[in-house]
C-alpha positions as CSV (number, residue, x, y, z in Angstrom):
1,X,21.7,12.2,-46.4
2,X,18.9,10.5,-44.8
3,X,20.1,7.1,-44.9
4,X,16.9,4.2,-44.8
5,X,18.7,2.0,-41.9
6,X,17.8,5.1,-39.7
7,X,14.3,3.8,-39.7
8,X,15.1,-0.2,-38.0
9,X,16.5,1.6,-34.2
10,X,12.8,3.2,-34.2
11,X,11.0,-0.3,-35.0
12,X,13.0,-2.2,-33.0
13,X,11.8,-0.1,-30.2
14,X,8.1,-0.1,-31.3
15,X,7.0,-3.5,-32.7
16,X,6.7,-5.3,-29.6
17,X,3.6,-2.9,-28.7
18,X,1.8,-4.3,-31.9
19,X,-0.3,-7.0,-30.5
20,X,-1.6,-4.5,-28.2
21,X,-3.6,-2.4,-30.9
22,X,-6.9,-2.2,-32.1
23,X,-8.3,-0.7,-35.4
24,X,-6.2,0.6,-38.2
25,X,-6.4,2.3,-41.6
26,X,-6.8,0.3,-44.9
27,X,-4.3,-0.2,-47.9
28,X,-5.2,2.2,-50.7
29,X,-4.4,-1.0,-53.3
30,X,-7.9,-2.0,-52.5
31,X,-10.1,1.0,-53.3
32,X,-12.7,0.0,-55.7
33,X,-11.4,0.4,-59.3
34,X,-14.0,3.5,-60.3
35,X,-11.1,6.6,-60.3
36,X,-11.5,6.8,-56.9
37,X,-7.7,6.0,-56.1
38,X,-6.7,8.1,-58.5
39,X,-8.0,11.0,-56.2
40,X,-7.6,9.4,-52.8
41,X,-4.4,7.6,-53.0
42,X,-0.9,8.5,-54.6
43,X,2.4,7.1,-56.6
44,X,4.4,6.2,-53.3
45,X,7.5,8.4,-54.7
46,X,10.5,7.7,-52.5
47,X,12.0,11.6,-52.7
48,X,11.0,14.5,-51.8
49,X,12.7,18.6,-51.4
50,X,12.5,19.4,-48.3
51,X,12.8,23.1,-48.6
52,X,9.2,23.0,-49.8
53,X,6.5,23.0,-46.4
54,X,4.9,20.2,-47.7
55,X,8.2,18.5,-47.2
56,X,9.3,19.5,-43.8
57,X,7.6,16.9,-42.1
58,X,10.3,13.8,-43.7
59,X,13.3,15.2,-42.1
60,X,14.6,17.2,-39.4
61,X,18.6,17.2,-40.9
62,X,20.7,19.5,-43.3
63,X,20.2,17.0,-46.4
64,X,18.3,18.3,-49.8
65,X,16.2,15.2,-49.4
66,X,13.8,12.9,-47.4
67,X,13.0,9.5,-47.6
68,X,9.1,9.5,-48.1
69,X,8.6,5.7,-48.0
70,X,11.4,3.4,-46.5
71,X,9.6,0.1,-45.0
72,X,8.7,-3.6,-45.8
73,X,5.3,-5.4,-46.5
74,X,5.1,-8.7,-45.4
75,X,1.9,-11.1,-45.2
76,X,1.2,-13.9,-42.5
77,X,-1.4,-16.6,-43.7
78,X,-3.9,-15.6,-40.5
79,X,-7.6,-15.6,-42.3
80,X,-7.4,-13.9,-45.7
81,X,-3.9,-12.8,-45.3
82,X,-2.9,-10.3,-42.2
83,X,-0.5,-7.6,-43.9
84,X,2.3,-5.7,-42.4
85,X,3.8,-2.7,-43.4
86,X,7.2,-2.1,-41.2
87,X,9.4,0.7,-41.1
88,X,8.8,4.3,-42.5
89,X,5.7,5.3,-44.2
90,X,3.1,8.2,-44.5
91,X,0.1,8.8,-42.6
92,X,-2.6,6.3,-44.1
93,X,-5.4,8.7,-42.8
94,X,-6.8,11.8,-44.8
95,X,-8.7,12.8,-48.0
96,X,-5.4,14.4,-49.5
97,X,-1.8,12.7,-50.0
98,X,1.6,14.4,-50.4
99,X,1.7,13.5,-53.8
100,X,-0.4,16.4,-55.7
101,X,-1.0,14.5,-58.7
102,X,-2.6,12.0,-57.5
103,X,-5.0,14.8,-55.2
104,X,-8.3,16.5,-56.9
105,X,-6.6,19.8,-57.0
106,X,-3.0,20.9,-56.8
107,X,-3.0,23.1,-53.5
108,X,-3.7,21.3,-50.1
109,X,-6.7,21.6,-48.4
110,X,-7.0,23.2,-44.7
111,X,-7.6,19.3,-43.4
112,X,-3.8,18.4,-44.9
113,X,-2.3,20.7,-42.5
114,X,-3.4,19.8,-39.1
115,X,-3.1,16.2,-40.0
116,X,0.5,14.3,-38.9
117,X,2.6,13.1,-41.9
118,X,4.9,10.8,-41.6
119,X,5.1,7.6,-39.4
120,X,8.0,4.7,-38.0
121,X,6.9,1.9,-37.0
122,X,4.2,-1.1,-38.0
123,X,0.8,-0.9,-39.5
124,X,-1.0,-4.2,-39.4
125,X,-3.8,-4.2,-42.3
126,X,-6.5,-7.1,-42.3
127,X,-9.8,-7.7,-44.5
128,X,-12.2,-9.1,-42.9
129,X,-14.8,-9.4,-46.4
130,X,-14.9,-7.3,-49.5
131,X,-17.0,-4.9,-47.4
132,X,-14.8,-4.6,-44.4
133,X,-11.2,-3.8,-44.0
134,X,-9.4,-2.7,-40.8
135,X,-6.1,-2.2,-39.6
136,X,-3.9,-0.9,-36.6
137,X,-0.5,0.8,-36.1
138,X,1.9,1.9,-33.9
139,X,4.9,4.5,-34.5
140,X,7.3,7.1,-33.3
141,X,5.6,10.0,-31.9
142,X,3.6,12.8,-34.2
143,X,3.7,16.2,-33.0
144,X,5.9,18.5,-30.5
145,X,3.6,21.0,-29.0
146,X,6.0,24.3,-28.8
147,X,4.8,28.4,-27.8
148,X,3.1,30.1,-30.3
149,X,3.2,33.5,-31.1
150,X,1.9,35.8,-28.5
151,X,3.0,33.8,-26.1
152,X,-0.8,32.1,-25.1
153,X,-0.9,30.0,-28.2
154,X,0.0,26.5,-29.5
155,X,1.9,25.3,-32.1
156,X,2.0,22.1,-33.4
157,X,5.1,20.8,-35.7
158,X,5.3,17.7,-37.3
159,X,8.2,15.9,-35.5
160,X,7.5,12.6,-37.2
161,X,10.7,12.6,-39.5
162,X,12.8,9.4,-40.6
163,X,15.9,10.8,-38.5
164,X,13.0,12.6,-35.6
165,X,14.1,11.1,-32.2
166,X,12.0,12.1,-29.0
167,X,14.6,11.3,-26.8
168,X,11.9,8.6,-25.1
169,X,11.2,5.5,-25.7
170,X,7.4,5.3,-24.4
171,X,6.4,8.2,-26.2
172,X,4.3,6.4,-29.2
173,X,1.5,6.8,-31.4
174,X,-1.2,4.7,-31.7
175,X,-3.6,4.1,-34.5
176,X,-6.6,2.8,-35.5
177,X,-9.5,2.7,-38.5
178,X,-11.9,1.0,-40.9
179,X,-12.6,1.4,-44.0
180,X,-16.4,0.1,-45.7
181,X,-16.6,-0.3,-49.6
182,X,-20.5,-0.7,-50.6
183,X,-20.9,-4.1,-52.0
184,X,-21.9,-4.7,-56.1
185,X,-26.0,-5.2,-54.6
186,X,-25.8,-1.5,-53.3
187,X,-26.7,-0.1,-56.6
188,X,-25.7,3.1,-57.7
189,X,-23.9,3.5,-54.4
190,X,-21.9,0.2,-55.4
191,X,-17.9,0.7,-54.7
192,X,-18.2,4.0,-52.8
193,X,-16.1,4.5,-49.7
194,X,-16.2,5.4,-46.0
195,X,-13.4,5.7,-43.9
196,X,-13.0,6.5,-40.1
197,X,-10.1,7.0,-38.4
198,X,-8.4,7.8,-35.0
199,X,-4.4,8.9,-33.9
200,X,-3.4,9.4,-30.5
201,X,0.1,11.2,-30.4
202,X,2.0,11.3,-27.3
203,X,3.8,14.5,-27.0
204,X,6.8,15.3,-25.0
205,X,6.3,17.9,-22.4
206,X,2.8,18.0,-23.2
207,X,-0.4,16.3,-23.7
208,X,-1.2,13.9,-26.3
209,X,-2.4,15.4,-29.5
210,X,-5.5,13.2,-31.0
211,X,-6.5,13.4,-34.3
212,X,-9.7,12.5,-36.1
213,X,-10.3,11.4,-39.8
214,X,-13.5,10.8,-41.5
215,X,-14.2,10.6,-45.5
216,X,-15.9,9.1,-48.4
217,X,-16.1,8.9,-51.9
218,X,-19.2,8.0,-53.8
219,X,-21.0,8.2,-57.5
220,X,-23.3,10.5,-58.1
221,X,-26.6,10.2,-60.4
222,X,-24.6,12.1,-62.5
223,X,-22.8,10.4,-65.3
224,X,-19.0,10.8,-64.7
225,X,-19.3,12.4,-61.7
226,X,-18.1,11.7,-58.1
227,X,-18.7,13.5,-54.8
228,X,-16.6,13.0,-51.5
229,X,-16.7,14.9,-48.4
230,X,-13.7,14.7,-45.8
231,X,-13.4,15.9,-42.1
232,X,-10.4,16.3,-39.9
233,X,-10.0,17.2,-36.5
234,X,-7.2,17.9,-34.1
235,X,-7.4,18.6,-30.2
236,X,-4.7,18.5,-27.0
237,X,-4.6,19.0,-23.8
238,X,-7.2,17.2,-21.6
239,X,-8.8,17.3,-18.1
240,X,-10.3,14.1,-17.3
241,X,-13.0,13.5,-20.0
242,X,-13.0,17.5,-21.2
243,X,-10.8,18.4,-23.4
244,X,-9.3,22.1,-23.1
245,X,-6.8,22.4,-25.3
246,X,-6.0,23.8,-29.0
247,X,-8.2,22.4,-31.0
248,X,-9.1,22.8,-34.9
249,X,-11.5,21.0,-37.2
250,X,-11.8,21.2,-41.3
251,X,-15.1,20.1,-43.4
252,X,-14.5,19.6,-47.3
253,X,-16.5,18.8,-50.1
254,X,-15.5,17.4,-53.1
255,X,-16.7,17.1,-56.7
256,X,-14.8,15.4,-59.7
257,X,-16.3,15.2,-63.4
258,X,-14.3,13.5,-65.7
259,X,-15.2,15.3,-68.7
260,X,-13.3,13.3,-71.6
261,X,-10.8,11.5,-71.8
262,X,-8.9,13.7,-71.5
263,X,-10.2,16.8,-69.3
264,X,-11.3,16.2,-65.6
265,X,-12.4,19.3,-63.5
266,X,-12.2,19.1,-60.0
267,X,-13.9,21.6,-56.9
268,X,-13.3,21.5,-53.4
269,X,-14.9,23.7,-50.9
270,X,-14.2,23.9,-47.5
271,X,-14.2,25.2,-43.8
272,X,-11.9,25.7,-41.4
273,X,-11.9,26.7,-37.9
274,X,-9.5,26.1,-34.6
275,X,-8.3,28.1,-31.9
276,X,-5.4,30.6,-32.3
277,X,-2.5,29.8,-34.6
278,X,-3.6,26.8,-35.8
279,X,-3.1,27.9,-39.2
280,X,-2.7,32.2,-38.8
281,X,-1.8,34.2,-35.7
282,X,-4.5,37.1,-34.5
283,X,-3.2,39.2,-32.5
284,X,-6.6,40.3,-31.3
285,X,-7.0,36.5,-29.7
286,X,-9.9,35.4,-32.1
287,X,-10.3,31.7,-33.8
288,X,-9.3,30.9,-36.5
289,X,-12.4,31.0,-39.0
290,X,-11.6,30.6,-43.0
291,X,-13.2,29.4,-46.0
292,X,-12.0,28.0,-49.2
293,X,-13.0,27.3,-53.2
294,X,-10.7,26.0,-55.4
295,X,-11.5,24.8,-59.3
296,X,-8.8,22.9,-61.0
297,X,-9.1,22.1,-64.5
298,X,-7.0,18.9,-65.4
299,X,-5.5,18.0,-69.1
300,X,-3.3,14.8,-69.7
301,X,-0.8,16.3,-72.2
302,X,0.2,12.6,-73.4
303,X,1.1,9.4,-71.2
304,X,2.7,10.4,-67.5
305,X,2.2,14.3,-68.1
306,X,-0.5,16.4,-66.4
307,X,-1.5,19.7,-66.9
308,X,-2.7,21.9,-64.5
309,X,-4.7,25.2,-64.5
310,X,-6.0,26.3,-60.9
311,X,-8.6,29.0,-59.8
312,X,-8.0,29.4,-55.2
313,X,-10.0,31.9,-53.1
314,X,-9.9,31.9,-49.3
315,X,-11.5,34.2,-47.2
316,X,-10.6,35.1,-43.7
317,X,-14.2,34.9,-42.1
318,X,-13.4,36.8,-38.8
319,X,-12.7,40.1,-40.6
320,X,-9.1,40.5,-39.0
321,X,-7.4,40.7,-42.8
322,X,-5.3,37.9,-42.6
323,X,-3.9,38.4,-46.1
324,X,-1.9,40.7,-47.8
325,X,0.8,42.7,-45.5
326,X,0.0,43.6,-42.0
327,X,-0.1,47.1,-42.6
328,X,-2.5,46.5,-45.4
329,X,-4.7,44.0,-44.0
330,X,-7.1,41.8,-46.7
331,X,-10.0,39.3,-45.8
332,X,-9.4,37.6,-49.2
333,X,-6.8,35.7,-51.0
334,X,-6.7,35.2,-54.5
335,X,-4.3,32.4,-56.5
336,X,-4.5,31.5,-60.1
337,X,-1.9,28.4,-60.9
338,X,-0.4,26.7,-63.6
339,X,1.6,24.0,-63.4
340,X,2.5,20.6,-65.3
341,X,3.4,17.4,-63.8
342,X,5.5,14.1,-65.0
343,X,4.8,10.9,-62.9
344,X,7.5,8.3,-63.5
């Protein structure tokens, strides 16, 4: 079992870098109360399987479970309050969350996967008005950076676990972002939502690993109806200001009509593209190029229960068949899903 005092030996080590830091990501308590955190922002469940994918990033051990959330929030009276959140917690950047729930649709997007998930160490979180909201972290390290298949590719693995050690102390992550809310004069755009964000990710044996986070939420004219857009980017390996490395990059749109009271039905579309074996293997060499639809019909049962029925199609947009068995090569992958959640 993962036990939580695994976390203090890594913040020990990392919170003297703090003062050092510039930028940040903002606490998902202060979204603008319009549904919008009930699609950006999750129930922070402390458990998780980790024989599902999703849930291989909280531990590298033998134990059933991983500790999702393990840290302490504490507030200084600096300004309006500077908040820090110390010890192990997930990655405060990205459209999507681990907790599918709380997520517009039940599968993860393309973005989710090339996006780090777990963090030790501090994030410092200060508003600076009701517009404006920054913060700035620093953690154990995000990603090892191991031979893909075919021996010329990368292969990123989330090595950001409560019990991950690197083995070297200066090998840290640093993070910064801002987050914008439009103010109550901004008309219809009133409490929509921008977010930027940066991670640098130093990687043993290898260069650092940066990733890049931008996304929004808004209203539409629409009555009921809310659009967000989310992009994510990845890239390693640098020579001075060029970067040469594996790279990939997702763009996803979002739209969310709450239908009744009851109903809500959720599409994302998306695309994906990166260099080879960031999400499949070619062994012809090509990019990674897909596309995605998914339509998700949401029904709350009764109080804490939601039901789920899902419609996913991706299409592999190089023509290489990356679906369906090797010897029977597909462009297109089809999923219909059912499920039915209980949040406690």
């Amino acid at each position: 079992t993962h036990a939580a005092s695994d976390v203090w030996p890594q913040v020990a080590g990392v919170i003297g870098s703090l003062g050092s830091l510039l930028g940040g990501w903002a606490d998902d308590s202060d979204l603008p109360d319009i549904d919008i955190g009930d699609v950006v922002a999750g129930v922070r469940d402390t458990l998780g399987r980790v024989n599902d994918p999703h849930f291989q990033a909280f531990a590298q051990g033998n134990s059933d479970f991983g500790i999702k959330e393990a840290n302490v929030v504490l507030r200084t009276p600096v300004g309006s309050g500077l908040d820090f959140k110390i010890g192990y917690w997930e990655n405060p950047n990205g459209y999507e969350t681990f907790d599918a729930g709380s997520n517009p649709n039940y599968s993860r997007s393309y973005g989710y996967y090339i996006e780090p998930k777990q963090f030790t160490g501090v994030l410092a979180t200060y508003r600076f008005s009701q517009v404006i909201q920054a913060a700035a972290g620093v953690a154990n390290t995000g990603w090892a950076i191991l031979p893909g298949a075919g021996g010329n590719t990368v292969l990123h693995v989330p090595m950001n676990g409560i019990n991950s050690r690197s083995g070297l102390d200066g090998l840290l992550t640093y993070m910064g972002s801002i987050a914008i809310t439009a103010p109550e004069t901004a008309g219809f755009l009133k409490g929509a939502t921008l977010y930027g964000g940066i991670i640098d990710s130093s990687v043993y044996h290898g260069p650092d690993v940066l990733n890049f986070y931008v996304g929004g939420t808004m209203r539409t004219p629409i009555e009921n109806v809310l659009a967000g857009v989310a992009y994510d980017g990845r890239v390693n390996g640098h020579s001075g200001t060029v970067w040469n490395g594996a790279d990939a990059s997702t763009i996803a749109g979002y739209l969310i009509w709450n239908a009744g009271e009851k109903v809500r039905l959720n599409g994302r579309v998306e695309y994906a593209t990166g260099s080879n074996n960031s999400w499949y293997y070619y062994s012809s060499g090509d990019r990674n190029k897909m596309l995605g639809v998914t339509a998700t019909l949401d029904y709350n049962m009764w109080a804490n229960v939601l039901a789920r029925l899902e419609f996913r199609w991706d299409h592999d947009l190089t023509g290489n068949g990356m679906f369906n068995d090797p010897t029977c090569p597909d462009n297109n992958a089809y999923s219909l899903t059912l499920n039915a959640i209980y949040k406690f």
